[in-house]
One Martini backbone bead per residue (centre of mass of N, CA, C, O) as a GRO file, in nm:
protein
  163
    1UNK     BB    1   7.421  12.691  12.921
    2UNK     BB    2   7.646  12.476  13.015
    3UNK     BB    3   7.846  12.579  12.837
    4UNK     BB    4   7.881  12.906  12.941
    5UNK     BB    5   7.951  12.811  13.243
    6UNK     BB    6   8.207  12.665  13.171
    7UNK     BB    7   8.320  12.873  13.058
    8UNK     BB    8   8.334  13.098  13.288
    9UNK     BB    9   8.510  12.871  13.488
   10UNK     BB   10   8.777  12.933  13.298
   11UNK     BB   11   8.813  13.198  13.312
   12UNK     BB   12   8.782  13.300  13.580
   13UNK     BB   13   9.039  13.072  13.663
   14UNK     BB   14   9.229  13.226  13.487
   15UNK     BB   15   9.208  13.498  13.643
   16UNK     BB   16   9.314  13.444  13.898
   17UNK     BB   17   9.573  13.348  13.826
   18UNK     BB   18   9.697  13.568  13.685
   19UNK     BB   19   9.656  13.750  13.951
   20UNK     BB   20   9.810  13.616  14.107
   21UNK     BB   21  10.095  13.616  13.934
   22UNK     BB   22  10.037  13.929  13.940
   23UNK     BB   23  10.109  13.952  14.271
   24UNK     BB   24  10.374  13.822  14.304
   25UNK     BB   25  10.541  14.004  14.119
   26UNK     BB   26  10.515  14.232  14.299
   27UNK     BB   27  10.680  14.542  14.404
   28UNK     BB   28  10.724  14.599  14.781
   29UNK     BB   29  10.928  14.791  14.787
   30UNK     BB   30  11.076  15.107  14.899
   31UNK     BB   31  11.270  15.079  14.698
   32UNK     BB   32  11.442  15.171  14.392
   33UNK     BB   33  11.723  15.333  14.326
   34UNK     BB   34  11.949  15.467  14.169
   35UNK     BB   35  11.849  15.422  13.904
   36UNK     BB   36  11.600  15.624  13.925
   37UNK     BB   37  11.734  15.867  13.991
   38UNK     BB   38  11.909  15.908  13.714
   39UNK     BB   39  11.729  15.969  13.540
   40UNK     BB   40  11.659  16.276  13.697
   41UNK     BB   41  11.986  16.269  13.845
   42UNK     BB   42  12.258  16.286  13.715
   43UNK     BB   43  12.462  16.459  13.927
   44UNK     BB   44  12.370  16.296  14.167
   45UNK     BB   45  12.487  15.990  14.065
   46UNK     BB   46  12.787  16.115  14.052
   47UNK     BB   47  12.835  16.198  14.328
   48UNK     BB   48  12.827  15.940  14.445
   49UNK     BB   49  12.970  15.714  14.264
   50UNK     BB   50  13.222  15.923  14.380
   51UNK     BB   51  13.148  15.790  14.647
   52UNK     BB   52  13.172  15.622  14.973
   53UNK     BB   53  12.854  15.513  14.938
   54UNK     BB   54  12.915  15.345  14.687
   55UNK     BB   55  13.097  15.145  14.899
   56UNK     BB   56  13.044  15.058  15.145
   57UNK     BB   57  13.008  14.821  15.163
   58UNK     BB   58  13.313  14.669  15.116
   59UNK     BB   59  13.347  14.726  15.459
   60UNK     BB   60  13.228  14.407  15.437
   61UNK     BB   61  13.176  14.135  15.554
   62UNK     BB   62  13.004  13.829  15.516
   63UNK     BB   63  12.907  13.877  15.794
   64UNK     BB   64  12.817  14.205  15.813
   65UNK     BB   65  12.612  14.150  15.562
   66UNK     BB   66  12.401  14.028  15.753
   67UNK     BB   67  12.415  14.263  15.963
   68UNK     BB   68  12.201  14.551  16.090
   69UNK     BB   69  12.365  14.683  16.198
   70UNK     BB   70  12.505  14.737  15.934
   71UNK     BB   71  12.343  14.788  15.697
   72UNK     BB   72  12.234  15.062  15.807
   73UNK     BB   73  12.477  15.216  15.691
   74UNK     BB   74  12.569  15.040  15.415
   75UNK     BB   75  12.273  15.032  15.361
   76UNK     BB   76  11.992  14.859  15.284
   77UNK     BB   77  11.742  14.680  15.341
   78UNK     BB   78  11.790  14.549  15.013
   79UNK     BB   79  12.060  14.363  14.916
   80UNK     BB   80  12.068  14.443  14.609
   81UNK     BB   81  12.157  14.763  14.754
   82UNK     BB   82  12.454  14.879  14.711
   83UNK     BB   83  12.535  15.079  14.940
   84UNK     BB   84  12.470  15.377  14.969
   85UNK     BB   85  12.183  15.522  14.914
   86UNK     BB   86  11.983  15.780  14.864
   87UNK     BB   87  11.770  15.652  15.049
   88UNK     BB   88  11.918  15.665  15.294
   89UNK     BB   89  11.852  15.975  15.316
   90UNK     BB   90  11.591  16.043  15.154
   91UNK     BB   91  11.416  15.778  15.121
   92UNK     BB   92  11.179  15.590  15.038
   93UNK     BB   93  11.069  15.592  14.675
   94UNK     BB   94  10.806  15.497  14.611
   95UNK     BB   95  10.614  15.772  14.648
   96UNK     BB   96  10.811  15.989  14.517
   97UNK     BB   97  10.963  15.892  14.222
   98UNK     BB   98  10.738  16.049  14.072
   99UNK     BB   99  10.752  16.326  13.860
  100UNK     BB  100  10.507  16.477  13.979
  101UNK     BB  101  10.604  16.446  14.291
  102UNK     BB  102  10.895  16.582  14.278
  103UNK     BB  103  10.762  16.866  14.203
  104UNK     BB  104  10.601  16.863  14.481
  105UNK     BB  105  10.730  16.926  14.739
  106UNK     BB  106  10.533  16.882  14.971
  107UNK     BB  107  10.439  16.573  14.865
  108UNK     BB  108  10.688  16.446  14.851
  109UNK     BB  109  10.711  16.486  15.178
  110UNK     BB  110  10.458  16.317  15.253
  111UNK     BB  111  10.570  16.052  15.107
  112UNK     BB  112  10.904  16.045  15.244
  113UNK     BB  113  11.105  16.306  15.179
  114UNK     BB  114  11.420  16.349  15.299
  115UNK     BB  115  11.626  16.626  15.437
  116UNK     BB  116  11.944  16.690  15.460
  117UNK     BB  117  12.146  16.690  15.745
  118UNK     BB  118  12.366  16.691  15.987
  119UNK     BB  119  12.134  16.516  16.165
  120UNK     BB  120  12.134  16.237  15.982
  121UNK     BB  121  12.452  16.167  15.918
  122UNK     BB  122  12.464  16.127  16.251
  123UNK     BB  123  12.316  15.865  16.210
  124UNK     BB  124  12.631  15.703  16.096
  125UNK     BB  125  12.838  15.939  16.239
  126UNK     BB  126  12.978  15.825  16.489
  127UNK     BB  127  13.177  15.791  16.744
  128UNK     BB  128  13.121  15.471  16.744
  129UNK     BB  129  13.229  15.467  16.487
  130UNK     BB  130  13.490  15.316  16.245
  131UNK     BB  131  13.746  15.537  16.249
  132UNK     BB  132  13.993  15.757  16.231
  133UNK     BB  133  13.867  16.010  16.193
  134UNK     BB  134  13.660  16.249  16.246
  135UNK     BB  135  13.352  16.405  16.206
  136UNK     BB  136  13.321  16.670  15.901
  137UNK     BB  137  13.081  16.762  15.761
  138UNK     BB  138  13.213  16.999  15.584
  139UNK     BB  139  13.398  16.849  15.442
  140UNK     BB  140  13.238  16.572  15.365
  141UNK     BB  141  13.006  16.726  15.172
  142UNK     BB  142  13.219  16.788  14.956
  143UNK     BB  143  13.200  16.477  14.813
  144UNK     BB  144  12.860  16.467  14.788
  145UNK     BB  145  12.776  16.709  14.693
  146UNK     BB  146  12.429  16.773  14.620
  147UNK     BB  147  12.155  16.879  14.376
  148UNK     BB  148  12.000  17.054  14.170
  149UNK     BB  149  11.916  17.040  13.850
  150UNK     BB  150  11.980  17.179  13.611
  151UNK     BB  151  11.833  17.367  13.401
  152UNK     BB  152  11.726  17.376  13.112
  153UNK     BB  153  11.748  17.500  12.838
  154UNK     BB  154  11.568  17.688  12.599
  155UNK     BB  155  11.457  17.732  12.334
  156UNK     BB  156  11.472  17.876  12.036
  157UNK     BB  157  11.304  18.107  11.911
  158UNK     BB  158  11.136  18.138  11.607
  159UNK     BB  159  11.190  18.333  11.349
  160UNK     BB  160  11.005  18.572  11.223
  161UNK     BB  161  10.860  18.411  10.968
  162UNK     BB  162  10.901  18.140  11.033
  163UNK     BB  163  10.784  17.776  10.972
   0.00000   0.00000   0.00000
């Protein structure tokens, strides 16, 4: 019987730090990353790759990557994620960005995923931004523009009486 009970708190003690440390190890991160938008978004993580937003950090000096205020509009709240991030505009995608999820658009925006507009642009395109020409949201969109992937074309049906 006590042979028993030190087995069950051998393992028990065991079960716990197991636990301690993959509690420890889970990405409690709100953002996933261009890298996971790729798996199913080929077609706008090319368009981003090939738009300053993806190079956003890179006007920002060593000070000012360190600084929230620069970094809200040049990067995402995660230091690891450089560049304006997918999620920078459409929302982290930690609840969203599973495939199930994705497909019911509903429940996308319920959990997170949000539609840009040019009134989110202009959350970080403003007057007081340090730029050159003024925000042309217009012109400006053309350089992102970017939408659903297109569907695959369909398998073509096997001719009757093929095998």
């Amino acid at each position: 019987m006590r042979r028993r009970l030190g087995i069950a708190v051998v393992l028990g003690s065991g079960l716990a730090v197991l636990a301690g440390v993959g509690l420890a190890a889970v990405d409690t991160s709100e953002f996933v990353g261009a890298g996971r938008c790729l798996q199913c978004h080929p077609t706008a993580h090319k368009a981003w790759q090939g738009s300053p937003h993806a190079r956003a950090h890179l006007a920002l000096s060593g000070k000012q990557v360190a600084d929230p205020r620069c970094t809200q509009c040049h990067g995402t709240a995660e230091r690891d994620l450089a560049g304006v991030q997918c999620e920078s505009c459409h929302g982290p995608g930690r609840y969203y960005a599973q495939r199930h999820v994705m497909k019911d658009a509903v429940l996308s925006r319920i959990v997170g995923l949000r539609d840009v507009t040019e009134e989110a642009c202009r959350g970080c395109h403003t007057d007081a931004a340090p730029t050159v020409r003024a925000f042309d949201h217009a012109r400006l969109w053309r350089a992102i523009e970017h939408g659903r992937e297109p569907r695959p074309e369909p398998a073509p049906a096997p001719a009757k009486g093929a095998l």
